[in-house]
C-alpha positions in Angstrom: -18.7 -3.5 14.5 -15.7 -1.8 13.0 -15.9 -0.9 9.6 -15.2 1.5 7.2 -17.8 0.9 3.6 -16.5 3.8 0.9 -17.0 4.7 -3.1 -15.3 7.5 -5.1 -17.0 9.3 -7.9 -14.5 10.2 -10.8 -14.3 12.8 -13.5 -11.4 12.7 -16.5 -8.0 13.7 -15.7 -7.8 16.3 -18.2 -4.2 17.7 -17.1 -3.4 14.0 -17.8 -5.2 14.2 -21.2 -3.1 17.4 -22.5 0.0 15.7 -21.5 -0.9 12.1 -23.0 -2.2 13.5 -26.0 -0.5 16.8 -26.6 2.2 15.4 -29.3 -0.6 14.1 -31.3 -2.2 18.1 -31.3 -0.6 21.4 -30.9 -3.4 23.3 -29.9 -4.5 21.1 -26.7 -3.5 24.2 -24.8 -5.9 26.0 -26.1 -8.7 24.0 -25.8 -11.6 23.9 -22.8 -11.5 21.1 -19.9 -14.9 20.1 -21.7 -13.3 19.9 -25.3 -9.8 17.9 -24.2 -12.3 15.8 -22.4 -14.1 15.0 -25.1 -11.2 14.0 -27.0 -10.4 11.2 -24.4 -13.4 9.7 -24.6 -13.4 9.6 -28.2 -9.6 8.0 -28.1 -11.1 5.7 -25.3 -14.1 4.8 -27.5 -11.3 4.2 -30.8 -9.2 1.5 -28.2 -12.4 -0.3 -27.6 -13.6 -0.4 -30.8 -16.9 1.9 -29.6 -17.5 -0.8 -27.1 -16.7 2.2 -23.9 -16.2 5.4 -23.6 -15.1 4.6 -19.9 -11.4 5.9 -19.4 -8.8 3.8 -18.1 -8.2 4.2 -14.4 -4.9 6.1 -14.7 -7.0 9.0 -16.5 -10.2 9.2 -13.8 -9.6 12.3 -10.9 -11.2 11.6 -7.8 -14.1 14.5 -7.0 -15.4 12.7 -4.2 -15.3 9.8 -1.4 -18.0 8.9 0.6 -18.1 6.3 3.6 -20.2 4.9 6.1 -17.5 4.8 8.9 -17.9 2.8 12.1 -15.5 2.2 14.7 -16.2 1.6 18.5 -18.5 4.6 19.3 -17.5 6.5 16.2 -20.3 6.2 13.4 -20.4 8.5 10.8 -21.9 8.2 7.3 -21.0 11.0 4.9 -18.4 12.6 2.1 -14.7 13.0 3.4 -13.5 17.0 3.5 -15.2 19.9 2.0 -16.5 20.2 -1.4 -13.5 22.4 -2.6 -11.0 19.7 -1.2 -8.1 19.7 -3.5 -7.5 15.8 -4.5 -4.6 15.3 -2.8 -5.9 16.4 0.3 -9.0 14.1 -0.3 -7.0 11.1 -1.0 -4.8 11.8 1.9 -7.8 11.6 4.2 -8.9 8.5 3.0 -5.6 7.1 4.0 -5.5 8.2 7.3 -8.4 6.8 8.4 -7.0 3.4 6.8 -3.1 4.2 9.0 -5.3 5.2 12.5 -8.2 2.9 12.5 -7.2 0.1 10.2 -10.7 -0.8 9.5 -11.9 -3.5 7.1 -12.8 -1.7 3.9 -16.4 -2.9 1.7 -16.8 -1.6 -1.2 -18.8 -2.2 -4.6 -16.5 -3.5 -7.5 -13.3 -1.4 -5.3 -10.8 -4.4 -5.9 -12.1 -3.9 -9.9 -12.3 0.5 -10.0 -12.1 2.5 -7.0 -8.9 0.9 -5.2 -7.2 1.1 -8.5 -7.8 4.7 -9.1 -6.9 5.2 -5.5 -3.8 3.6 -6.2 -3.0 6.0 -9.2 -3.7 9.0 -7.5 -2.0 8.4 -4.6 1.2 7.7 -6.8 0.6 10.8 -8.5 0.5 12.8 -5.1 2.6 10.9 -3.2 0.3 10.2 -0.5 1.4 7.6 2.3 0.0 4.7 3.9 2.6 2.1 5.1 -0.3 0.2 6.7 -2.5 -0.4 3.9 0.5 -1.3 1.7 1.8 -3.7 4.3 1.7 -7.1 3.2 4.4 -9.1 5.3 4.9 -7.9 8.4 7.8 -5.7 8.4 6.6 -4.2 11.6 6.1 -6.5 14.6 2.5 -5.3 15.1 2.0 -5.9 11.6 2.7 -9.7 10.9 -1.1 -10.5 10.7 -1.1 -8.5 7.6 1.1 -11.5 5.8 -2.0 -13.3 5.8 -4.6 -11.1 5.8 -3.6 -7.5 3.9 -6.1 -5.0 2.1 -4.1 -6.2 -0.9 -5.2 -9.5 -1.8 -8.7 -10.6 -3.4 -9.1 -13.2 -1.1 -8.9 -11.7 2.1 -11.3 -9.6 4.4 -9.5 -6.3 4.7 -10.9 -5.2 1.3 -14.2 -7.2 0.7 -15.6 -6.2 -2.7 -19.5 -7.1 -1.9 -20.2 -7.8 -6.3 -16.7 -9.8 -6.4 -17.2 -12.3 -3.5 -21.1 -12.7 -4.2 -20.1 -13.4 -7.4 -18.3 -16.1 -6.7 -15.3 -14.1 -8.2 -16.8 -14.9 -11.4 -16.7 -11.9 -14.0 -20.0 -13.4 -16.1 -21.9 -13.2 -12.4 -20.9 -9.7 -11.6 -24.1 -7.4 -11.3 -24.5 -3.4 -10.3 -25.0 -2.3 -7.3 -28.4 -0.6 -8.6 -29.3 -4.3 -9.6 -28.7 -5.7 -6.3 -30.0 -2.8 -4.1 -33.4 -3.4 -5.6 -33.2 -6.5 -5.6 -33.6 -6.5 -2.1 -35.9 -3.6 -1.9 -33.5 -0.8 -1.2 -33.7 2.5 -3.2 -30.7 1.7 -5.9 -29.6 4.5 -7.4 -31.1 8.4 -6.2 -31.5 10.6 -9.0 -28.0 10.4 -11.3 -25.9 7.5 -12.4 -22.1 7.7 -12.5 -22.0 8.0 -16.0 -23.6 11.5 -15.5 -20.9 13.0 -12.8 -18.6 14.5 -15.1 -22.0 16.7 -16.7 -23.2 17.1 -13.6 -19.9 18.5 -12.7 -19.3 21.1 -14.7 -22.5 22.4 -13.4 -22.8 25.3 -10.9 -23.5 23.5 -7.5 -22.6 20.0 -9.3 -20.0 18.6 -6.9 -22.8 19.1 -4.0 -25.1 16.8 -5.9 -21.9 14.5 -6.6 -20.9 14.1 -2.6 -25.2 13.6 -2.1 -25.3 11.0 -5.1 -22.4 8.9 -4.0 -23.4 9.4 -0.3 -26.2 7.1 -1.3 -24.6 4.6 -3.2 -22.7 3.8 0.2 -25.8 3.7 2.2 -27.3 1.1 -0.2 -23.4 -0.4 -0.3 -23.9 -0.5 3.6 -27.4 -2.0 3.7 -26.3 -5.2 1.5 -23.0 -5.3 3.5 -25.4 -6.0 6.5 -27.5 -8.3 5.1 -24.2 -10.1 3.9 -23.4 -10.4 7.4 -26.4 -11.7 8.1 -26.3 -14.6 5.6 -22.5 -15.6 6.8 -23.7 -15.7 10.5 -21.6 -12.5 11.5 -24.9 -10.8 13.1 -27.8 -12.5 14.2 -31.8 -11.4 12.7 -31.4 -9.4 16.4 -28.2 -7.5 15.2 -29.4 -6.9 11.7 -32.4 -5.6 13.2 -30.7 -3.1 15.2 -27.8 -1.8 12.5 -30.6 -1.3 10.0 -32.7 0.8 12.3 -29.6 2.4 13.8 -29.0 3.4 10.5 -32.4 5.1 10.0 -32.2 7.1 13.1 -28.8 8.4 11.9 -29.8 9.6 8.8 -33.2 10.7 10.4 -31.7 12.9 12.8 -29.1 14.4 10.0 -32.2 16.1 8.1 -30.5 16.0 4.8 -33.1 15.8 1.9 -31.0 13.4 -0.1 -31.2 11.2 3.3 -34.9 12.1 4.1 -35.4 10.8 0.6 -33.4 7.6 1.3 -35.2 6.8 4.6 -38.3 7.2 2.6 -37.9 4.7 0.1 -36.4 2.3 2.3 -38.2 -0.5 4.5 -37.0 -0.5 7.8 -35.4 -3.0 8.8 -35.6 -4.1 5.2 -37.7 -7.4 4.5 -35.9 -11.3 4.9 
């Protein structure tokens, strides 16, 4: 199996937010990270008539990518760099892996949030990836790519699990805490995303952040599996073995937030 599943966790852009918002207010300068913050979520909240606080994708800072990565006897599950990372660097790393392995990307609503904000940062930094960006060919090894490219919402370099089980119907989309328990997997460990930017600003917070989205990709990992599973790409054999596989891995990392995974998971879990 080569693959690489991933998710980012966000926090507002708040260097952004004194720029955007800084002929509106003098005094942005002066203000904390927390309180220029809090402005942008009340603007955000104004645009959607109090419907979301959520800010647009442009305005989120990636704090942290995790991935289960797995290609040929490579297998890795885990947060990219070091906690104290700068973003660039972060983003850059991410990339990499895409231009030296070119593995098919999973993801959790990516084609909807996390590619996007990839996108913008990576603009932002300037960080480069001719082979995710390729689309037709201009390279002789890359001609597949005209037809299949991590671009389009129809192909299998990106597959966005919530986007192709729904159908790529909006009003069947569900969260990946949903469908984790759904089928018995732990769902969401202790914080939510809408809690990251709190938890940030705490001391030790990004820790808890990398630990947090570390489990949404196992649970990201486990449906991708089972997805296989249903479409015939591994047999009840396979599925068998990449579940417990898994187990072993995270067993033999002794990390509490994966002890504490393992122990609220049924292995393999139930068909």
């Amino acid at each position: 199996m080569n693959v690489l599943v991933f998710d980012i966790e966000t926090i507002p852009d708040v260097a952004t937010g004194r720029r955007l918002y800084g002929h509106h207010r003098t005094d942005l300068d002066k203000l904390s990270d927390e309180e220029v913050a809090r402005i942008m979520f009340q603007q955000r909240s104004q645009e959607t008539e109090g419907k979301s606080e959520m800010l647009r994708h442009h305005l989120q800072k990636i704090v942290a990518i995790s991935a289960v990565l797995i290609s040929g006897k490579l297998y890795k599950v885990g947060s990219l760099c070091e906690p104290e990372t700068t973003e660039k660097e972060l983003i850059q790393r991410f990339f990499d892996l895409i231009q030296r392995l070119t593995p098919p990307l999973v993801s959790w609503n990516g084609g909807n949030f996390d590619l996007p904000v990839l996108h913008y940062r990576a603009l932002l930094h300037g960080v480069v990836c001719p082979r995710y960006w390729s689309t037709h060919g201009q390279e002789p090894f890359d001609k597949k790519f005209q037809y299949n490219n991590y671009l389009n919402r129809y192909h299998e370099r990106h597959t966005d699990l919530m986007d192709v089980l729904a159908a790529y119907q909006p009003q069947a989309f569900a969260s990946l805490d949903a469908i984790a328990i759904l089928l018995g997997l732990p769902g969401k460990l202790g914080m939510s995303g809408d809690k990251v930017w709190e938890v940030y600003r705490q001391e030790g917070g990004i820790q808890r952040i990398r630990q947090y989205c570390e489990t949404d990709v196992l649970n990201t990992y486990l449906i991708f599996l089972r997805f296989q599973l249903i479409r015939g790409r591994l047999s009840q054999e396979d599925y068998t073995r990449e579940c417990i596989r898994l187990r072993d891995f995270l067993t033999a990392a002794n990390k509490p937030h994966f002890d504490a995974f393992v122990a609220a998971t049924i292995w393999p879990p139930q068909v």
